[in-house]
Structure formats: structure tokens, C-alpha cells
N, C-alpha and C positions, 0 to 999 in steps of 0.2 A: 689424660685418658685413664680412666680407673679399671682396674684387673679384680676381675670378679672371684679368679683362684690362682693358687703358686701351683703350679708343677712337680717344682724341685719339691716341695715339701711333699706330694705324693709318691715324686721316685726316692727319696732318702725314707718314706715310711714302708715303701716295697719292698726297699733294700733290705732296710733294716730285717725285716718280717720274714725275707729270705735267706738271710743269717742265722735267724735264731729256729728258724726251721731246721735246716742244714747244721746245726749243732745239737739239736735234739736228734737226731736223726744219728752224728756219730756217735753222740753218747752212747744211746743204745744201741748200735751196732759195737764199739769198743765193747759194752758190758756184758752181750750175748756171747761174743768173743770169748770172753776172760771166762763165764760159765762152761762154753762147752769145752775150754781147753784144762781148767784148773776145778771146776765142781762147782766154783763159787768168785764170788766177785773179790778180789783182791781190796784190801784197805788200801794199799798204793798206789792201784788203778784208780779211787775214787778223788784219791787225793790229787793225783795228776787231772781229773776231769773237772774237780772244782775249782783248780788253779786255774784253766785254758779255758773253761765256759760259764764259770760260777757255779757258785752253789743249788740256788734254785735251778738253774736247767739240767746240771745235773742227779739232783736227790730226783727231782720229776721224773728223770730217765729210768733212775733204776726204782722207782715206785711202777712205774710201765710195765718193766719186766719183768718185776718180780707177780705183778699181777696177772700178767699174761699167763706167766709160769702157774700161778695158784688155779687158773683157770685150765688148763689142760693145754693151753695154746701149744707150748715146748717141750709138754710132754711127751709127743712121738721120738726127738730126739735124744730126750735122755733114755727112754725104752729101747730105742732100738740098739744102743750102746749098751745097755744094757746087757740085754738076751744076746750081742756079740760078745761079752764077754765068760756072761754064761757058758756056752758052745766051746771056747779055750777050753 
């Protein structure tokens, strides 16, 4: 009897695909992180994200949010840090 498709090769290409989701995902959540706590993204942090997810998912990550960042996306939260530190 001939099989018209594999399965496994759809749930191993799911998987996969929800892996590399879910690692783009920490990156940039680690890298929003490291901004609002340090100004800026640490060389150590990035070094550690291209060890554990690679290179490419991680330079993409923080291309994301520096872009976001150039676009106004994060800028309410550095403002508002701001003008609190202002008011000290």
C-alpha cells in the first residue's frame, strides 16, 4: 500500500518552527530586558544569545528591537523613566 504523505515529517517541521519561534521570542524579550534595566544591550548578553540560539536568530532579534525602538514603539518607556527621573 503506498502512503500519499509522512506525518512525522509535518510534526518534526511544526516543531521545529515552534522552536525557532519561541527563541526569537526570548531573544527579544532577554534584549528588551537588558535595555530597560542597563540603557543598552550588553556585548555579554549578545554573546550568550548567540551561543544558546545562534547567530542569525539572534542579530534578527535585536535588529526587531532596535527598529521598534527607532520607530517610537519603546519610546513611552524610556519617557516615562525619564520625566520620573526628572521630578527626583
Amino acid at each position: 500500500m503506498r502512503r500519499f504523505w509522512d506525518n512525522t515529517r509535518e510534526e518534526e517541521s511544526l516543531e521545529e518552527e515552534t522552536r525557532t519561534i519561541d527563541g526569537n521570542l526570548d531573544c527579544e524579550e532577554q534584549i528588551m530586558d537588558d535595555i530597560e534595566r542597563f540603557g543598552r544591550v550588553r556585548t555579554s548578553l549578545m554573546k550568550n544569545l548567540r551561543q544558546n540560539f545562534g547567530d542569525k536568530t539572534a542579530n534578527r532579534a535585536l535588529w526587531r528591537v532596535s527598529k521598534r525602538k527607532t520607530n517610537g514603539y519603546l519610546q513611552e518607556n524610556s519617557e516615562s523613566d525619564h520625566n520620573n527621573s526628572l521630578q527626583s
